[in-house]
C-alpha positions as CSV (number, residue, x, y, z in Angstrom):
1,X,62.0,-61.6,-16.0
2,X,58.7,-59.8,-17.2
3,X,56.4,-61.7,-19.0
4,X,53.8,-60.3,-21.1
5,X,50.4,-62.9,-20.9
6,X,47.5,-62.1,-23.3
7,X,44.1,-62.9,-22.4
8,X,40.3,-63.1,-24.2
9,X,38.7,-64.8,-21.3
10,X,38.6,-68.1,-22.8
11,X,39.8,-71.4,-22.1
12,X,42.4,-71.5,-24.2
13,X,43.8,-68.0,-22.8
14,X,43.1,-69.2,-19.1
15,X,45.5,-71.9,-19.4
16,X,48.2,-69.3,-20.8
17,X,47.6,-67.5,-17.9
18,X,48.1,-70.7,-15.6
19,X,51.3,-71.4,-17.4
20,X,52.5,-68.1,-17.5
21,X,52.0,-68.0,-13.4
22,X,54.3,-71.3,-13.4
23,X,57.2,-69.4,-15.6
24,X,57.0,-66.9,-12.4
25,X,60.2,-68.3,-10.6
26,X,62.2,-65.3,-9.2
27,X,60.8,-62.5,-6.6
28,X,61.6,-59.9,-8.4
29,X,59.9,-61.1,-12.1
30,X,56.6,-60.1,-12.7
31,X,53.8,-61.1,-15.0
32,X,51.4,-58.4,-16.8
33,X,48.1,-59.6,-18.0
34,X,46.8,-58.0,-20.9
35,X,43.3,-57.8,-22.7
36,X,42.9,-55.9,-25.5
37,X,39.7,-54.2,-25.9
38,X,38.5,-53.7,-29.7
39,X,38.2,-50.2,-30.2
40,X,36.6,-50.1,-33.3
41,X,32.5,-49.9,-31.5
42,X,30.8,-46.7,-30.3
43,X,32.8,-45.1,-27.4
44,X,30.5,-46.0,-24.6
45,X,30.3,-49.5,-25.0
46,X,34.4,-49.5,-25.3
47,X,34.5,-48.1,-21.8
48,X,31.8,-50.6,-20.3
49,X,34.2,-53.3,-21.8
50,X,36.8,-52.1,-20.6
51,X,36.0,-51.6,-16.9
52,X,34.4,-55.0,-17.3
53,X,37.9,-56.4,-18.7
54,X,39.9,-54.7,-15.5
55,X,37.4,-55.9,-13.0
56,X,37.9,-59.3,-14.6
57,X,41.7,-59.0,-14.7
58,X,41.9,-58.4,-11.3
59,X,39.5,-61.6,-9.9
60,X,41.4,-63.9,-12.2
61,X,44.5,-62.7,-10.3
62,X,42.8,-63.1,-7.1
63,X,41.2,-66.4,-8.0
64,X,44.0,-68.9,-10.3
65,X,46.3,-70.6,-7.6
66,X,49.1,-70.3,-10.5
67,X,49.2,-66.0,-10.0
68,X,49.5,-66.2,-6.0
69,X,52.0,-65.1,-4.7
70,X,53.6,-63.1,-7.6
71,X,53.6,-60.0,-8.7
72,X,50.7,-59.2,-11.3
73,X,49.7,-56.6,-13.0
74,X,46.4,-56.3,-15.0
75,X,46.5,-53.9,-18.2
76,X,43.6,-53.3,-20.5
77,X,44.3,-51.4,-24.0
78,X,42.4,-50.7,-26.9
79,X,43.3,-51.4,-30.7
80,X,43.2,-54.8,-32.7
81,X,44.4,-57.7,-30.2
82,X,48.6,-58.2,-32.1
83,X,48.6,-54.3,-31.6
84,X,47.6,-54.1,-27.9
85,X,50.1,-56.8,-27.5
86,X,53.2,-55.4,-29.0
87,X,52.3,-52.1,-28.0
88,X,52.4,-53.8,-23.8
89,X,55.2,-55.8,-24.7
90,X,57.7,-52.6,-25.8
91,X,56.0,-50.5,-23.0
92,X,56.9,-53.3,-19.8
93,X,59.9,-54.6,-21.7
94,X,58.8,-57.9,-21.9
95,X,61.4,-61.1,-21.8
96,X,58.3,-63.2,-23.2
97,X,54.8,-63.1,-24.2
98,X,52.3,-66.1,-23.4
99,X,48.8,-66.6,-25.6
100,X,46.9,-69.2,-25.9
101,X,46.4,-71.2,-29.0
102,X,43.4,-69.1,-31.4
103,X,40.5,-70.5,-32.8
104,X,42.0,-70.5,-36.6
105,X,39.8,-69.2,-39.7
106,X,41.3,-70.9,-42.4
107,X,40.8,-68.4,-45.8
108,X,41.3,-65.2,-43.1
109,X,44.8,-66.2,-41.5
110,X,46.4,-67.4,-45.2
111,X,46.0,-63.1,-45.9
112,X,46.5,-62.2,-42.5
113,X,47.5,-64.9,-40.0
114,X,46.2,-65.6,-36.5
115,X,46.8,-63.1,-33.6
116,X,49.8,-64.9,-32.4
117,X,51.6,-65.4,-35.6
118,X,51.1,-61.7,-36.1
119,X,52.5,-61.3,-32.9
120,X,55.4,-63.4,-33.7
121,X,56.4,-61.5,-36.6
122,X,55.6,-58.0,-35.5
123,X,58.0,-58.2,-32.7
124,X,61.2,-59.0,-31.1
125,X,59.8,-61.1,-28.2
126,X,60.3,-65.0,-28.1
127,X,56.2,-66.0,-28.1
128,X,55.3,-69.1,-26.1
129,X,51.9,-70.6,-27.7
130,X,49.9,-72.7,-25.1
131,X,47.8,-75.7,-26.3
132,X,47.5,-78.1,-23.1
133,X,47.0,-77.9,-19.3
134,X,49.6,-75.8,-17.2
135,X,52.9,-77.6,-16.5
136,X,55.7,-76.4,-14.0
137,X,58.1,-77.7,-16.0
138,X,58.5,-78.9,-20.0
139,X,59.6,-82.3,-19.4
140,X,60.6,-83.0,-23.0
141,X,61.5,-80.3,-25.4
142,X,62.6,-80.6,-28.9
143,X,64.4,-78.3,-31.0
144,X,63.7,-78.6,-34.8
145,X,66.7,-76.5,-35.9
146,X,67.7,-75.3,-39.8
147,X,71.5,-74.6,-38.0
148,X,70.7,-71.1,-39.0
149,X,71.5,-68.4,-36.5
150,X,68.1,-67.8,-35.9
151,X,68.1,-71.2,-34.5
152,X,71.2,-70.7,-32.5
153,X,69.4,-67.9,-31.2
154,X,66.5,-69.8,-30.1
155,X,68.1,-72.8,-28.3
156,X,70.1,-69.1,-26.5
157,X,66.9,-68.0,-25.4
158,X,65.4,-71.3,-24.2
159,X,68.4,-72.2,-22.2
160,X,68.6,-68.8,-20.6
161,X,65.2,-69.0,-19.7
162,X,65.3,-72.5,-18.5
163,X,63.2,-74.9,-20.7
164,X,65.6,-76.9,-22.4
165,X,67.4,-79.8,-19.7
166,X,70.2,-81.3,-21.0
167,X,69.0,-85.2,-20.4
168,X,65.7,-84.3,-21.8
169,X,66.2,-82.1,-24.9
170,X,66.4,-83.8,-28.9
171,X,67.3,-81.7,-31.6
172,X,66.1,-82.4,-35.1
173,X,67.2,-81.3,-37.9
174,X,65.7,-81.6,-41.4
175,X,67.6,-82.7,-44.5
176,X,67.1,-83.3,-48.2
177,X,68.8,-86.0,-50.8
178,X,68.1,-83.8,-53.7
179,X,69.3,-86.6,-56.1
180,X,67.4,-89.3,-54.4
181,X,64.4,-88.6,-56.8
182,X,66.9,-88.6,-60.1
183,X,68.4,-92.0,-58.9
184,X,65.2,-94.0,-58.7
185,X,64.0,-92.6,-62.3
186,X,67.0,-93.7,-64.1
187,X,66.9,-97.2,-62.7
188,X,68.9,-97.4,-60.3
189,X,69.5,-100.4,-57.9
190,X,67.7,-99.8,-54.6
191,X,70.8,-100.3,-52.5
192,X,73.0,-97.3,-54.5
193,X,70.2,-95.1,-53.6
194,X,69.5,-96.2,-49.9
195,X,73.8,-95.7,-49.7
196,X,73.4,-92.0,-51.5
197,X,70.8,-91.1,-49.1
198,X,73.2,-92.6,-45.8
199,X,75.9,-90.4,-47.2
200,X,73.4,-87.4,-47.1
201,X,72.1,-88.3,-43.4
202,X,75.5,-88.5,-42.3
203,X,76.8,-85.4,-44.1
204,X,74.2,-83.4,-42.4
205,X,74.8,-85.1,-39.2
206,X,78.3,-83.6,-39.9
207,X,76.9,-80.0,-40.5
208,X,74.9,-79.9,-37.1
209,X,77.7,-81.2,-35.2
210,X,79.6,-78.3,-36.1
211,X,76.8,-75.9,-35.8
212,X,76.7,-77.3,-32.5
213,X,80.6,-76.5,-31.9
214,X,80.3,-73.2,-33.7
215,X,77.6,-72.0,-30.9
216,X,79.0,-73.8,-28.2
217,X,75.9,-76.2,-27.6
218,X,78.4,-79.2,-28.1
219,X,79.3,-80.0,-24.7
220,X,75.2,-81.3,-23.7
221,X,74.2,-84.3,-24.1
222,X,70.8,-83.7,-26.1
223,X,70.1,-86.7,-28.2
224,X,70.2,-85.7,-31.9
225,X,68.1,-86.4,-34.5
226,X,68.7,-86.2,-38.3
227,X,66.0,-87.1,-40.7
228,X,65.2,-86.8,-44.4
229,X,62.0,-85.1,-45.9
230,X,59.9,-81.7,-45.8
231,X,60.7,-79.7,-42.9
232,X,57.1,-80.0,-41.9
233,X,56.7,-83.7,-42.1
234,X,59.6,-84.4,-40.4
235,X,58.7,-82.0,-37.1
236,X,55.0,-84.2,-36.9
237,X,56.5,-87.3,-37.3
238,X,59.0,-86.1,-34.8
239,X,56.1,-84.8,-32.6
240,X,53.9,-87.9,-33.2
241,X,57.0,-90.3,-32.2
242,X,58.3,-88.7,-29.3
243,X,55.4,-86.9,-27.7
244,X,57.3,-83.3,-26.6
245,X,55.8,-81.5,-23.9
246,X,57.5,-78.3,-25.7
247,X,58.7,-77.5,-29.4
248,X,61.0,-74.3,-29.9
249,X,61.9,-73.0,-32.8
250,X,63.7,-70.4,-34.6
251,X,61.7,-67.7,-36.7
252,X,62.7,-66.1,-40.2
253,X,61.7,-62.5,-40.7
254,X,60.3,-62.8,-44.0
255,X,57.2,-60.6,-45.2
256,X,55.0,-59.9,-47.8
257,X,53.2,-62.3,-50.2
258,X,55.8,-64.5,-50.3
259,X,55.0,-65.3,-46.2
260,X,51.4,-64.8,-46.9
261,X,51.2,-67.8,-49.6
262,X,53.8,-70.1,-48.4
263,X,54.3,-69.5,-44.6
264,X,56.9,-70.2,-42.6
265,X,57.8,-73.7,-41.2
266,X,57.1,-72.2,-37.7
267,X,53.8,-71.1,-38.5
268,X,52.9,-74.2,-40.2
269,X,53.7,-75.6,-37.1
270,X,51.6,-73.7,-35.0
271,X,48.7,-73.8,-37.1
272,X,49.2,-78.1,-37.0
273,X,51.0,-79.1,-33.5
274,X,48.9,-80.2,-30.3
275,X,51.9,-79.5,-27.9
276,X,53.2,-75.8,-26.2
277,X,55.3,-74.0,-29.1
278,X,58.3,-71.2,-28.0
279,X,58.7,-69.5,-31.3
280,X,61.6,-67.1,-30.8
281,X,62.0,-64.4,-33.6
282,X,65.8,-63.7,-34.9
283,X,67.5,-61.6,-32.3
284,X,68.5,-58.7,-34.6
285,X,64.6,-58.4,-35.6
286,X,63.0,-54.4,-35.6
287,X,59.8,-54.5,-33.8
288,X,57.0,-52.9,-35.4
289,X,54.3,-52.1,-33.0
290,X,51.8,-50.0,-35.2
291,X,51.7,-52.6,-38.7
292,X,48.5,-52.4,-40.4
293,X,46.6,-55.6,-41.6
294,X,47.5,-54.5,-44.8
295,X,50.6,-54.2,-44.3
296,X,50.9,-58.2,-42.9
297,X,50.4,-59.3,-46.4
């Protein structure tokens, strides 16, 4: 496995780094640390900072107990932090790419996003976002799932890679009683509508069991969970009720200002969670190493 850790020297990226380490489990994978120096600053002071950045590369190697042992590699690049990224992920061809959770700027990312969520959809790598200490192993993972194939495609990758355990994985899955709303206005007697929406919950039970059988994920024994409401709400109550170590999710490649205004659920997600996030981008997805920020709106 090669995975692909980004660093700015800060707390949050030292603890990607530390988890990243931990993801290390064969002899033969090996983990690149990357730190993207800006570019855009008078040549001299670009090549101070980035002879700083290597020497620093290189002691946080020598000095985390989570990167002995393995084989590291530090790698300094110059452009704007998503494009040194990308461009390290297609050059080492990268299984997975590790950040840290960024410091958000609220009217900034709604144009352009964070570096990771520009990450996520500028490439074809699955993207594991980092919010608490290192852990050699996601205890509890859950899977919000749309039974999409981007999702199939996710719960893929995280079994392949070994996060999900089959005693310790829930999948969730959103639905909505689009006439639950319609019901209560005309009147209606408070148990039709409570049996409308069973029929609903059930129905979609029904629709993930066979995306389940469709995929063949139907032979684990993952607890499943199907809940009505906003895709969004449902994931934090999900995350506030059962405490996940790890949430993986599907991503959809949309673009333009239709992303920009309304986001996607995963980004909502990383932008709101307090747990690790594997966002894993739809398998058939181009990667675009050299996009623009204008060209992310």
């Amino acid at each position: 496995m090669n995975i692909v850790a980004a660093t700015d020297f800060s707390t949050r990226s030292n603890r990607a780094l530390r988890q990243a380490g931990l993801l290390v489990r064969s002899p033969d994978a090996k983990l690149h640390l990357v730190h993207v120096v800006d570019e855009d600053q008078p040549t001299e002071l670009v090549r101070i900072e980035e002879r700083e950045a290597q020497r620093m590369l290189v002691e946080q190697i020598a000095a985390m107990p989570e990167l002995q042992n393995i084989h590291c590699y530090p790698i300094v690049v110059k452009g704007h932090p998503f494009d040194g990224i990308l461009r390290t992920a297609a050059a080492v061809d990268a299984d997975l790419v590790v950040m840290g959770a960024h410091r958000k700027q609220f009217l900034r990312d709604i144009f352009t996003g964070t570096t990771i969520e520009r990450v996520i959809r500028g490439g074809k790598y699955p993207v594991l976002m980092v919010n608490n200490e290192a852990q050699r192993q996601y205890e509890r993972v859950l899977v919000p799932t749309d039974l999409s194939n981007t999702s199939a495609d996710a719960i893929r990758i995280g079994l392949s890679a070994g996060f999900l355990r089959d005693d310790r994985t829930s999948l969730l899955h959103a639905f909505s009683a689009v006439g639950k709303a319609r019901l209560k206005t005309s009147g209606a007697d408070p148990s039709i509508v409570s049996g409308y929406v069973e029929n609903e919950r059930e129905r979609a039970m029904e629709e993930l069991s066979k995306f389940l059988v469709a995929n063949g994920f139907d032979g684990r024994p993952w607890a499943l969970r199907v809940t009505e409401g906003v895709p969004m709400q449902v994931i934090a109550r999900a995350v506030s009720e059962e405490q996940p170590d790890l949430l993986l999710m599907g991503t959809h490649s949309r673009t333009g200002l239709l992303r920009a205004f309304i986001g996607s659920v995963t980004e909502e997600t990383l932008r709101s969670v307090d747990v690790d996030v594997l966002a894993v981008p739809p398998l058939s997805h181009e990667v675009q190493i050299s996009e623009s920020a204008s060209s992310s709106l």
